[in-house]
Steps between C-alpha positions, in 0.01 A plus 500: 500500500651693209257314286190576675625890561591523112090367404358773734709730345396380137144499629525853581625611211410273250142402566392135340168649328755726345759343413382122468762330686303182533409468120933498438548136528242417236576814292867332485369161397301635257788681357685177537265293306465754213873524468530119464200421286509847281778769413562769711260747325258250485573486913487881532157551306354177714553715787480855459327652771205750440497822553508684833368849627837694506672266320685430185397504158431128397623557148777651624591235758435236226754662266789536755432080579487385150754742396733328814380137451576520095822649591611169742288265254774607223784603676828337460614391862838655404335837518291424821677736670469791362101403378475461893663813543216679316226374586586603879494847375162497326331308741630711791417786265136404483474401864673844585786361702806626528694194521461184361690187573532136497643233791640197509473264816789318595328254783877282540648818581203676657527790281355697196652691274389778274519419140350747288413798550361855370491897648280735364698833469658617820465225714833351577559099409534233785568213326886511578409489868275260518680174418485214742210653746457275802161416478475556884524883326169433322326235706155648461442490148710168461188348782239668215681418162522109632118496529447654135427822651602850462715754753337792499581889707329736362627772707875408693418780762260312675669154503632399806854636610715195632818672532793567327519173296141447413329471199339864566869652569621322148229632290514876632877478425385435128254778520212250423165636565309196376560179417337181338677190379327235369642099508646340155389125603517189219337209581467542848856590538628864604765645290490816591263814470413856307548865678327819459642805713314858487796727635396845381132473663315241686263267235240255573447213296151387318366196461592537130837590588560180735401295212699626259815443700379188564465408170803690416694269773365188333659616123860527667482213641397295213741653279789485759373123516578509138799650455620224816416206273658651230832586688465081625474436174772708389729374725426124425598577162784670543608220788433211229720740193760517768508151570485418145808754418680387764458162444614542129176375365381577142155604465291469191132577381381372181173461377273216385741501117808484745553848368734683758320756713725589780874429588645636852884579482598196679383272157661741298833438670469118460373487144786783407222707313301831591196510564456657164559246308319213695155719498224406214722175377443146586675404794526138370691622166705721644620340856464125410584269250293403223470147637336657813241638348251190573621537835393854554155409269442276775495753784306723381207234482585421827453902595185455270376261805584696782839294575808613624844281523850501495740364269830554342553611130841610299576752260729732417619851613542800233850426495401125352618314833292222601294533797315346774135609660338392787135717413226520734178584318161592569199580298385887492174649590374865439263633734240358353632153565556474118782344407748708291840305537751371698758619737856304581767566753847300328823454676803441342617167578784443236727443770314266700425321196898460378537366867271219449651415150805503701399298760306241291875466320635468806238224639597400146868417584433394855271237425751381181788517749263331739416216268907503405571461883241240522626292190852540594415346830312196392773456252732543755305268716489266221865468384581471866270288642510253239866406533551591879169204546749266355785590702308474849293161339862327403651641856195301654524135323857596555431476880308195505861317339726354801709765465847555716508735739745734320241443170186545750672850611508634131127419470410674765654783431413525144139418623591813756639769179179376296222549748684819553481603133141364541412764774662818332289424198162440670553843670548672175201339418312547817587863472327514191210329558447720783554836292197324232284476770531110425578351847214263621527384887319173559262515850518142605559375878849431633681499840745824551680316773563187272631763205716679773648199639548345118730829413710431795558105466648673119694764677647301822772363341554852337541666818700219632741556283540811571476428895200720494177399717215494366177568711114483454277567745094457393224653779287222591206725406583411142202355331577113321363601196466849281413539167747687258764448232752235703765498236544915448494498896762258465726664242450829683607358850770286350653772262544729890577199717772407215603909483511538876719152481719666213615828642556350886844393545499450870157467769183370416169561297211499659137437389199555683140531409236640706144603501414807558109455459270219474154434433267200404602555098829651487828567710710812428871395525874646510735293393909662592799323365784661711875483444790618668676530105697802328155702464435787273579868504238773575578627146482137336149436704324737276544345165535109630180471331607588122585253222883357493571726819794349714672701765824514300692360244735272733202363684395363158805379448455330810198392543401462179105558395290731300350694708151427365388297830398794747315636210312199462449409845346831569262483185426151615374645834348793393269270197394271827419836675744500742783805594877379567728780670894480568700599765881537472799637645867381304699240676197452761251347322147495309160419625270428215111554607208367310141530583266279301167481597369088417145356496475206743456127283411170640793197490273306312678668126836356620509259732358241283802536274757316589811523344534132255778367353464631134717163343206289313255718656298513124582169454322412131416853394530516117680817440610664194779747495462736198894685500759586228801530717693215534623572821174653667276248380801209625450637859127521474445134411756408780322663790143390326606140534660523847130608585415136316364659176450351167691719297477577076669771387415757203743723345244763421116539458451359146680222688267511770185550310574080345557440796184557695264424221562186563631422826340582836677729771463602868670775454702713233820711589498799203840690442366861350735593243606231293556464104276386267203533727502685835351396782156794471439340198474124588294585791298676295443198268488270800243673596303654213540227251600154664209583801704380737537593862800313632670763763780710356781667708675731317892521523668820457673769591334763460317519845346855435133567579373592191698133332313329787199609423506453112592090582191506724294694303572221174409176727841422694415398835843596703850608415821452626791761496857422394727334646267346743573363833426100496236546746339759354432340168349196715293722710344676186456153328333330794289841555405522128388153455291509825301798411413352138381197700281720756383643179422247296295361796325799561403505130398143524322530821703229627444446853751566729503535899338747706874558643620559136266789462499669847640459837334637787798568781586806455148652563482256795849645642358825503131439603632533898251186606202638382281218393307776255770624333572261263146434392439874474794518249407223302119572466603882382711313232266240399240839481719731326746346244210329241422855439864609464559167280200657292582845474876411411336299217249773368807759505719291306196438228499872476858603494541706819833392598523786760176373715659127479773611636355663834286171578817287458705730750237417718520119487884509527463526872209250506691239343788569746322445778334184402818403298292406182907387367343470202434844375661725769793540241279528203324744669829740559600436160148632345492771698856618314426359183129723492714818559683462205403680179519247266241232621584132439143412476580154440692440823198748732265209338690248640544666832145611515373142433741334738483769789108446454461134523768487800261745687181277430639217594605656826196662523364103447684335748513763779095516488540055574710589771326769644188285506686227669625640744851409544686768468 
């Protein structure tokens, strides 16, 4: 309604074949486009209006525009002010107002403010009274200024009278008589707008007039415009000096000689010199060393290109102290995109720098003290292994003697003192294989409740002694079979059973092992050993996990131990993924909690071992014993022949190296460090130079992964670690010369049968009845694993380990499930050995070659008994 009233008023006053009002919007784009595509004069001359009866002289009205527009076209925005200032006055002058202002809209806050202003002489100045107008105040020229359009009253008298608060009331109280303002838009935006008040007398605008403001309005606003993208500009650069100041970086211009141009304080204060005596010299002679002057030669052709990069450079200070740079540089453009230098931002990073000397020393020591700790240990392992293999070797052929029962009661208990000598020694070792990142846990099938019920036919007689019961109790939801490491599951639950055993005096232990969740491939199970022993202190409970730690000195003395085994039982779970928590209150009692979560296996891994009687179980193996002690190598060739060997001894491996050139062996037994020749070297030669492939178990006592590895890595098949249970040096004998038959009859293509490569039960177990399952399986194997077998092949040919080592993670579970027995250990073993850094490529040929003609064959005999139909 205001709107509408406002436009008759305009109307009335300001008639359109007067005034124009409908040419304004083209008049400003006009204006627009001359401003953008010429110079303001250029603009003003484009436009200039003719002349009118009554009105200006044209000269005259050129001359004040030019004179206005050459004054904003050179101004410096610093002075815009004032330059604004002015030409207010002579414009107002030549439009004969009295007042002459300029507004800023606010349209967040809804108000304008008055910026700028002039008074011809006598008329008092508003501009301190009109900050923050509500535009509600001015609502009828705000409608008009956001259509590009002027507010015109040529006489206030006969506007319309609102009341006390209206725009009429607000005027009068200014003593405005007329009024025009005209709208300062840019690009379609409105900033704010031009005033003209005629106080002394009313005035009425011309056409001439209207234009000139208009034109006038357009000027400010492309300077203001200006003097905004300077001010951004401005404060960028002063935001990125702060920064750089603040940040204590160095800048530095030089130009395309490397002469310096520019140096802020911040460089001066890490260079030590003033900016006087840095500017005009080379930057390279003066802050760098000679030897750095290639360097520097360098980056400037790089600037040359257009490049920027980072890198670190050292030179010296004024005061001659060496110093470090990290420099950031970037090539230099005028404004003409010419380059004329290059510009750097350094940081001093001498500190930084002495820190990583510092720390290399120190990875320095560590790894020396590292390789002292590991050298002391095998040594250690060496010197005490050696002679404590004799004692427990002579304590067993002792035992076999018909001994009294006095004489039978010594054995035993110096077997007892060794084994325990035996134990505190492989903890120190386990311990450190564990801190190296060494520890390998084997994933082969075994029965939990047959390893639970093992550890307490040991420990019944224990706990008899001591009158203490000893209970188990296994859920009946316990799978037969899991797959996992049997013997660290063992030595964890035997080191607590035997702890819980240990610190009870009086009431029972108790062990029980439940399931807490079961699906079709694995079962997540708690075992708790509980005892109703001395317990363990709420203080004591929070370090029961560090090295050596025993509740106090008397229980030592008591109890004896190291107190290395919770440490390693907890590192043992944790490596099989599992969590182990203690509860304990003293003279109550400790539960011990452990939560290990174990893929489900099939019985068809174990229960086809039976345990044999190891006496003449390798009845006419030729074995030769390669050993320099006496006493070790005495013990070896006893138990070798109670397995029924053929036994010739060597003293060392010149020894040995006679020996098999012209003699034939099953197997070889190699002591490592012996004189003469070692044990690395005669495999080597064995090997290398005799081409022979007779299996070789090494014997030693160094049983650290990296030793392993290096008698794998040079053609040994197994090893053996000192001393060496009987059984355990039969197991790994029988074992090793098994798999050089299966490979020696894969390599032949010797036939073996179908059961000998695969066995179908466990897939059968788990099929539910379904007469397609089994068919389904095999037909997706038959389909898939030729191009597996082919791609594993093509990798290998090309040297991408990594890629080999993905498809063979996938046939790990393949071969489990159709128990291909001969390859599902190789295939565990490759996986580990294609992680390593150092590739044995001779041994991944072998594997690759026999894991690949396994599959075939399987491949072979499963398509025959698919198409037969007897599955």
């Amino acid at each position: 309604m205001y709107h509408k009233r406002l436009q008759e008023q305009i109307d009335a006053y300001f008639p359109k074949e007067k005034i124009g009002l409908n040419e304004f919007e083209d008049f400003l784009m006009a204006i627009n486009k001359s401003c953008y595509e010429n110079s303001q004069e250029q603009a003003i001359k484009s436009t200039l209006i003719p002349d009118h009866k009554g009105g200006h002289n044209n000269v005259e009205l050129k001359d004040l525009l030019i004179h206005i527009a050459s004054t904003y076209i050179n101004a410096d925005t610093n002075q815009i002010e004032s330059q604004v200032n002015k030409s207010l006055e002579r414009i107002g002058k030549f439009v004969k107002a009295d007042r002459a202002y300029v507004f800023d809209y606010n349209f967040k806050d809804n108000t304008c403010s008055n910026t700028f202003e002039w008074c011809n002489e006598g008329v008092s100045k508003e501009i301190e009274n009109l900050q923050k107008v509500p535009l509600e105040f001015v609502s009828h020229w705000v409608e008009c200024h956001k259509t590009n359009k002027p507010f015109y009253i040529p006489d206030i008298n006969l506007w319309i009278d609102e009341g006390a608060d209206s725009l009429k009331s607000i005027l009068e109280s200014q003593s405005i008589q007329s009024l025009i303002t005209v709208p300062m838009v840019n690009k379609g935006e409105l900033h704010g707008f031009v005033g003209f008040d005629s106080v002394k007398e009313k005035h009425e605008y011309t056409n001439e007039d209207v234009k000139l403001l208009f034109l006038f309005a357009q000027m400010l606003i492309h300077v203001f415009e200006k003097k905004k993208r300077e001010q951004i500009i401005l404060n960028q650069e002063e935001k990125y000096r702060n920064i750089i100041a603040n940040m204590n970086l160095g800048l530095i211009e030089v130009d395309n000689e490397d002469t310096i141009l520019h140096v802020n304080q911040s460089f001066c204060n890490i260079t030590g010199y003033d900016s006087e005596e840095l500017i005009g010299k080379k930057a390279f002679e003066i802050l760098y060393s000679g030897e750095r002057a290639e360097l520097i030669k360098e980056k400037m052709h790089l600037r040359k290109k257009g490049s920027s990069d980072i890198y670190e450079i050292d030179g010296v200070n004024k005061q001659g102290e060496p110093k470090w740079y990290l420099v950031s540089g970037a090539p230099n453009y005028n404004d003409k995109n010419e380059l004329i230098g290059s510009i750097g931002i350094q940081l001093d990073i001498t500190n930084q720098k002495q820190m990583e000397i510092d720390l290399a020393a120190a990875k320095t020591k560590a790894e020396e003290a590292a390789k002292a700790k590991d050298i002391f240990l095998a040594n250690m392992s060496h010197e005490i292994r050696t002679p404590l293999n004799a004692i427990i070797g002579i304590i067993r052929e002792l035992g076999r003697e018909n001994l009294t029962i006095q004489q039978l009661g010594y054995v035993q208990q110096g077997n007892t003192a060794a084994k325990h000598l035996l134990t505190i020694i492989n903890n120190i070792l386990d311990i450190s294989k564990i801190e190296a990142n060494e520890f390998l846990l084997e994933h082969k099938e075994f029965s939990l409740s047959s390893v639970i019920s093992n550890i307490k036919s040991i420990l019944y007689s224990r706990a008899s002694d001591k009158n203490i019961k000893l209970n188990v109790f296994i859920s009946p939801d316990l799978a037969p079979a899991h797959i996992g490491d049997a013997g660290r599951i063992r030595q964890v639950l035997l080191n607590l059973v035997d702890n819980a055993i240990k610190f009870t005096n009086e009431g029972k232990v108790t062990v029980f092992v439940e399931v807490i969740e079961s699906n079709i491939e694995e079962q997540n199970l708690e075992i708790s050993i509980i005892d109703t022993g001395i317990g363990m202190s709420e203080e004591f409970l929070q370090k029961v996990f560090k090295k050596f730690s025993q509740e106090d000195n008397a229980i030592n003395r008591k109890y004896e131990g190291t107190g290395l085994g919770l440490v390693i039982t907890r590192e043992l779970i944790h490596l099989m993924g599992g969590t182990c928590n203690i509860e304990s209150t003293r003279n109550q009692g400790t539960k011990i909690s452990i939560n290990l979560k174990l893929k489900i296996g099939t019985t068809n891994g174990f229960l086809e071992k039976r345990e044999v009687e190891i006496k003449n179980s390798l009845q006419g193996k030729s074995v030769l014993i390669v050993e320099d002690n006496d006493m070790n190598r005495f013990i070896a060739v006893q138990s070798l022949k109670y397995f029924g060997c053929d036994v010739i001894e060597a003293h060392n491996g010149l020894e040995a190296i006679s020996k098999v050139s012209i003699l034939p062996f099953d197997l070889i037994l190699m002591d490592i460090q012996m004189p003469v020749m070692d044990g690395i070297e005669c495999t080597r030669k064995i090997r290398e130079e005799l081409k022979l492939h007779t299996p070789i178990i090494a014997l030693t006592a160094n049983a650290f992964k990296k030793d392993v590895e290096t008698y794998l890595s040079l053609g040994m098949n197994n090893y053996v670690a000192k001393p060496f249970e009987e059984k355990v040096l039969h197991d790994i004998i029988q074992e090793t010369l098994l798999n050089n038959v299966a490979s020696a009859q894969a390599g032949t293509s010797t036939k073996l049968s179908s059961s000998e490569y695969y066995n179908l039960e466990y897939i059968k177990s788990i099929s539910r009845n379904d007469p397609t399952f089994v068919p389904k399986l095999l037909e997706i194997f038959i389909e898939q694993t030729p191009g597996q077998v082919s791609e594993m092949v093509n990798l290998f040919a090309s040297g991408n380990y990594q890629d080999i080592g993905k498809i063979t993670h996938k046939l790990i579970p393949i071969a489990d499930n159709l128990n291909i027995n001969l390859i599902r250990d190789d295939l565990r073993s490759f996986e580990t050995l294609l992680k390593n850094e150092e590739k044995d490529v001779p041994e991944i040929t072998r594997l690759v070659t026999k894991i690949s003609d396994i599959l075939m064959k399987v491949v072979e005999l499963l398509e025959i008994k698919l198409k037969s139909g007897n599955l």
